[in-house]
N, C-alpha and C positions, 0 to 999 in steps of 0.2 A: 504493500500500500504506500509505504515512504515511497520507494522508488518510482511508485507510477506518479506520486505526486509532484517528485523533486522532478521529474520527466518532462508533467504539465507547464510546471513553472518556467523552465529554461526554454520550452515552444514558445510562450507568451513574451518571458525576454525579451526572445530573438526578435519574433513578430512586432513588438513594442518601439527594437532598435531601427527595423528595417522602414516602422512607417516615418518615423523623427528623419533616417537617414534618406529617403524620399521628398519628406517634405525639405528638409534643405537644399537639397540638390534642385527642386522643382522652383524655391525661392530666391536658392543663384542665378539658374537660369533667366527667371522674368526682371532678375533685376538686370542680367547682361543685355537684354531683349529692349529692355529701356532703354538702356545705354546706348548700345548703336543705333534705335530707333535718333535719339534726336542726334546723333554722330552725322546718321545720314545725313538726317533736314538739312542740318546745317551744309553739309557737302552738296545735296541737289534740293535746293529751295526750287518751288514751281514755278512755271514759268519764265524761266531766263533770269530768278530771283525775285519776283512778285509774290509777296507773301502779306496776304490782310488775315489779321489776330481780330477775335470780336472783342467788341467794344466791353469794358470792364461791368458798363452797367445803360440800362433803354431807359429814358426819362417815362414816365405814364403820361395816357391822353391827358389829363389832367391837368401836368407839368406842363405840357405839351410845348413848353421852350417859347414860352410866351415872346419873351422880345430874344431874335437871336445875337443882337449886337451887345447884348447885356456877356454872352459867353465868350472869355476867354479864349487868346491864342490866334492864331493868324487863317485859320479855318474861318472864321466866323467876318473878321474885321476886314470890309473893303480895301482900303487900304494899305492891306497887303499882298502878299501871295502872288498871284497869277498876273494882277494888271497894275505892282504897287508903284511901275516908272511914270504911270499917268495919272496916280490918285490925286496927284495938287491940283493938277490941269482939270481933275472931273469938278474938285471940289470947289473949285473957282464958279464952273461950268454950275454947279447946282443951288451955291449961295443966290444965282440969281433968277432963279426959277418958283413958279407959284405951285402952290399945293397941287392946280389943274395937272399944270406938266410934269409933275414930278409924276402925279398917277397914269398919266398917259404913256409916259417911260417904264412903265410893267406890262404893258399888253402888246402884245405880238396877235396882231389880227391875221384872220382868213381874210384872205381880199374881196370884199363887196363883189360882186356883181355890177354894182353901176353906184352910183355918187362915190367914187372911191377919193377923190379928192375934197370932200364934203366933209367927210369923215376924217381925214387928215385935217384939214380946217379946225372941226368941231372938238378933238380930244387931241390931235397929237400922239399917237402912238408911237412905241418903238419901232414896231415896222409891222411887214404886212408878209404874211407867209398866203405865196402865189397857189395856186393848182393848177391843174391841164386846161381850164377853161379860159386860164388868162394869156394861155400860147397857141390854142386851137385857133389856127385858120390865118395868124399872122405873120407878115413876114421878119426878122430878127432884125429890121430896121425902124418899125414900128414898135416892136418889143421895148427897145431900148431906147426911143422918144416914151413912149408910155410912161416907163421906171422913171425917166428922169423927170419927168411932170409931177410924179408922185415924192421924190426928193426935192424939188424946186417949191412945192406945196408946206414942207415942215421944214419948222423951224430949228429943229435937231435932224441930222443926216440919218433915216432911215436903214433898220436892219430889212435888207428884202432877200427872202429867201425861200425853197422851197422843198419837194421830197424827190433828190433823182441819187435811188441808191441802183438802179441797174434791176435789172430783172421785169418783175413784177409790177415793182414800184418805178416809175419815172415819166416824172411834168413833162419835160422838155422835149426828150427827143424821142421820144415815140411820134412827133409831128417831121415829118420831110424836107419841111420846109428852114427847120432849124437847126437841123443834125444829120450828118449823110446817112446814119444808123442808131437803129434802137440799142444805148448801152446794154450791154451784157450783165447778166450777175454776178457777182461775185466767185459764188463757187463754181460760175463755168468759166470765166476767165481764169481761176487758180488751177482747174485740173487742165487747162490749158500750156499754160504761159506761167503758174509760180506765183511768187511776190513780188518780182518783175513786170508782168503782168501788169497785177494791181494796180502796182505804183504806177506806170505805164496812163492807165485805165483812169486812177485819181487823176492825176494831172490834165488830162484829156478833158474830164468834164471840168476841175475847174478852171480851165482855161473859158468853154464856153459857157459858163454859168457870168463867168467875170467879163465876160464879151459883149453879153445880153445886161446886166446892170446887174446883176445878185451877188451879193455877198457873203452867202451863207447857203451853205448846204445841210441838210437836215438829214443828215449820214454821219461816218458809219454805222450799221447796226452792230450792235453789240452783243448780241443776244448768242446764248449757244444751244443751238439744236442740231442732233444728227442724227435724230428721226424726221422722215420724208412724212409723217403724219401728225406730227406739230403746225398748230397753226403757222409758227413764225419761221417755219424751217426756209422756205422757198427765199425768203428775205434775206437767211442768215448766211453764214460763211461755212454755215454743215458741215464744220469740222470740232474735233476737241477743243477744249478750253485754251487747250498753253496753245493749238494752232490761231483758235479765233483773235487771240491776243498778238500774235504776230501780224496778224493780218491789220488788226486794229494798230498797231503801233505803224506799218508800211501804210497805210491809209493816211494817218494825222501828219506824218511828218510829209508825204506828198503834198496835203492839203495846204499847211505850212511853208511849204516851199513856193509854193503856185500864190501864196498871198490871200487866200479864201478859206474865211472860218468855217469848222464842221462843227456837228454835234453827237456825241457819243447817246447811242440810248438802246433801249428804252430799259434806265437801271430801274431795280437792282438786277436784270432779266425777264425774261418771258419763259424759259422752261417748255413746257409742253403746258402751257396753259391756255385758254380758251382765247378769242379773241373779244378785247372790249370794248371794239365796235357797235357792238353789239349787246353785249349784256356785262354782267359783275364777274369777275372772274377771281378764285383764292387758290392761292399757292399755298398748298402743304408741306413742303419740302424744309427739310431739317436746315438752321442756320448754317451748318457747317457743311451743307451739299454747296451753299451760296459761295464760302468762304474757299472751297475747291475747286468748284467750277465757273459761276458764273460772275463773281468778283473780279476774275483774273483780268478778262479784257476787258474794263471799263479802268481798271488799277494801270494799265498797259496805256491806255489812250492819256489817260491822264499823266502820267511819267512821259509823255513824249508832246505833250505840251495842248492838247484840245481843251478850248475856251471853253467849250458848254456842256452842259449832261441834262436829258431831255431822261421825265422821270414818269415812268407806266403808272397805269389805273390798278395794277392786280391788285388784292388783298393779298400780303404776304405775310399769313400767320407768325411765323417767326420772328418776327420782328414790329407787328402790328396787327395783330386781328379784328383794329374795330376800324380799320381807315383803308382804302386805296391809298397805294405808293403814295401817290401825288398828293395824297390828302391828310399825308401822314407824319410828323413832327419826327419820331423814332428814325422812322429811314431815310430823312435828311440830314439829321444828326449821323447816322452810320456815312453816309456818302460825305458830309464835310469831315468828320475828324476820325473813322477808322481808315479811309480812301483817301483823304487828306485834297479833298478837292476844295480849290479858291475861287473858281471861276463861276461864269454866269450859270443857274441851274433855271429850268423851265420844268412847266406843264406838260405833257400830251396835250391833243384837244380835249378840251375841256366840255366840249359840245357831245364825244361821247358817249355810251350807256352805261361806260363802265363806275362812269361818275353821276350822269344824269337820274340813272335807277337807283344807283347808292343814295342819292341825295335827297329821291323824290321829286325832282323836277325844281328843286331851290336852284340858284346859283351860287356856284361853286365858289368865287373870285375869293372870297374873303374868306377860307377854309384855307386852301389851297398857297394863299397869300401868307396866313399864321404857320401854315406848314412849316415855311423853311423856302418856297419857291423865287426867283426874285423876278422872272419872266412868266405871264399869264397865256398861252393861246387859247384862242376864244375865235368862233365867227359873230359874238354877239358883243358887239364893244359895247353897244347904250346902257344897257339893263347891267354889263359886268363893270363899265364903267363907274357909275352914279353909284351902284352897291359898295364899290372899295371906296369910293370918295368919301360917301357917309361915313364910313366904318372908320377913315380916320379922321375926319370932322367931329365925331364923337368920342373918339379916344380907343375906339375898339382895338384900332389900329396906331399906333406911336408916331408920333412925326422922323421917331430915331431910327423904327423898324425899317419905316418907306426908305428913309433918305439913303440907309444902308444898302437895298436894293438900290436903288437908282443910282448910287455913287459905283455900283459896279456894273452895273451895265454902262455908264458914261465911259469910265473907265475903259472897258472892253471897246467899245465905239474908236476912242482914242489911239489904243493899241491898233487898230483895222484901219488907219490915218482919214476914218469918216469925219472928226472933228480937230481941231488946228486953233 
């Protein structure tokens, strides 16, 4: 009986030794497993070394970053950052402007149909973003009498710009009369010709965007899809993240060379989400799919020096479940100080479903406005006008908030040598 017991004991032992000497060997391992994990990062950081960490903490609707010039750091302050060589020259520029034109200096309209010059009269806008109906059937000599009647009309040199990203999407030369051919897309000029190509491709249009009187392209897309059954794929560059980001970086600095501002969009991405053309659309996807994938090329555009970032309608729970992109304090905050972007930031169209159904049929301007936005598009200047006007006639809106917007859009104007 001793023996079978002293027998029992020394099994158990053993067994006792073997699980201790298991678990140690298993909590060397995951600590070495750590180690070379950040060994790697640091060795192959994504994307050519674009790397965005989330933000340590998301203010609530609440917060909702009521005045943004109240926030610290050069993210926030006109003044600095992206356009700080011409902030004296805006600020000169804006001591002498009335409450009217300082609000007119946030909205980027759809161009009228007809009294387009009336409208310039009446409010002053920063510019006018054209469509196909404003090139259909004319010749590129009218075009460009046209734009300069609508520049000759205000009294600050207008942003005029419109959507020719190649493919699917483009005003201009889909007409014959203005283009010997319809640009191409993106992704068939790159399984063509490269980033060669591209850049090629960029310079090409804004050579004739800048020939015609526009100074701004409302490109590249940012977005990364590489499903063919994604709304935004046909638009996109249908390749990986760290590719899209190459493409976006050959893009800006083409644009930049050629003299013509682009715009990066539509952040934080589109994913395989719905289109909100048409209705509300909510991205469920984990912050840190964002911070892998769709961060990159807009993180890429901006390190290569693009003025603007045009901000989507999705709801992107992660970061905001009770607001569209555009309508949302949180992910303006992520794009000014975890992306570190200084430059002008805009709306989508605000006209719509993705916002119009969110909203109930309100308007948006002064939501949109408290966002974090500093540029409005809208086809409806009167009603989005008079609404932001009120709002900082009563104090909704700060005279500090506006003039911070407007001092970087002048700014940016400055830098694109529209103002002197």
């Amino acid at each position: 009986m001793k023996k079978r017991r002293a027998k029992g004991l020394r099994i158990a032992g053993k067994t006792i030794l073997f699980l201790l000497l298991f678990l140690c060997v298993g909590a060397a391992a995951f600590g070495f497993y750590r180690i070379a994990d950040k060994a790697l990062d640091r060795m192959f950081p994504p994307a050519g070394g674009i790397k965005v960490s989330q933000p340590s903490s998301l203010p609530s609707s609440s917060a909702a970053l009521s005045s943004l010039s109240a926030a610290s750091g050069t993210q926030y302050n006109p003044v600095k950052g992206l356009f700080s060589a011409y902030s004296e020259a805006a600020q000169r520029r804006l001591a002498k402007m009335t409450t009217r034109e300082k609000v007119g200096q946030v909205f980027l309209v759809t161009c009228p149909a007809a009294g387009q010059v009336k409208v310039i009269d009446d409010y002053q806008p920063c510019g006018y973003c054209l469509t196909a109906r404003d090139f259909e059937g004319k010749t590129a000599d009218q075009v460009r009498k046209t734009l300069a009647s609508y520049q000759n009309s205000s009294k600050i040199k207008m942003i005029l710009c419109c959507d020719e990203e190649g493919g699917t999407v483009v005003r201009i030369s889909k007409f014959p009369a203005l283009s010997e051919q319809k640009f191409r897309s993106p992704q068939q000029i790159f399984h063509q010709s490269g980033l060669d190509g591209i850049k090629q491709d960029t310079e090409k249009k804004s050579r004739l965007m800048e020939s015609l009187g526009l100074n701004l392209n409302l490109a590249p897309v940012c977005d990364v899809s590489v499903n063919p059954s994604d709304f935004i794929y046909a638009r996109s560059f249908g390749q990986n993240a760290e590719q899209t980001a190459e493409f976006v970086t050959a893009s800006v600095k083409a644009y930049r060379a050629q003299g013509l501002a682009c715009t990066l969009k539509h952040f934080p991405g589109y994913g395989n989400n719905a289109d909100t053309h048409t209705g509300v659309a909510t991205d469920k996807r984990s912050y840190q799919t964002f911070q892998q994938y769709d961060f990159l090329p807009f993180q890429a555009g901006i390190q290569a020096g693009a003025p603007c970032v045009m901000v989507c309608h999705n709801i992107v729970e992660c970061m905001d479940s009770r607001n569209p992109a555009s309508l949302s304090p949180q992910v303006h905050r992520i794009l000014r100080e975890t992306l570190g972007f200084s430059g002008v930031v805009m709306t989508d169209d605000l006209s719509m479903k993705g916002v119009t159904n969110f909203l109930g049929g309100k308007n948006a301007a002064v939501k949109a406005f408290q966002a974090g936005n500093d540029l409005l598009l809208t086809p409806d200047i009167k009603d989005s006008f008079n609404t932001l006007y009120a709002a900082v006639e009563d104090g909704t809106i700060s005279v500090d908030r506006l003039n911070d917007s407007v001092l970087r859009i002048l700014a940016w104007k400055y830098s694109m040598g529209m103002l002197s």
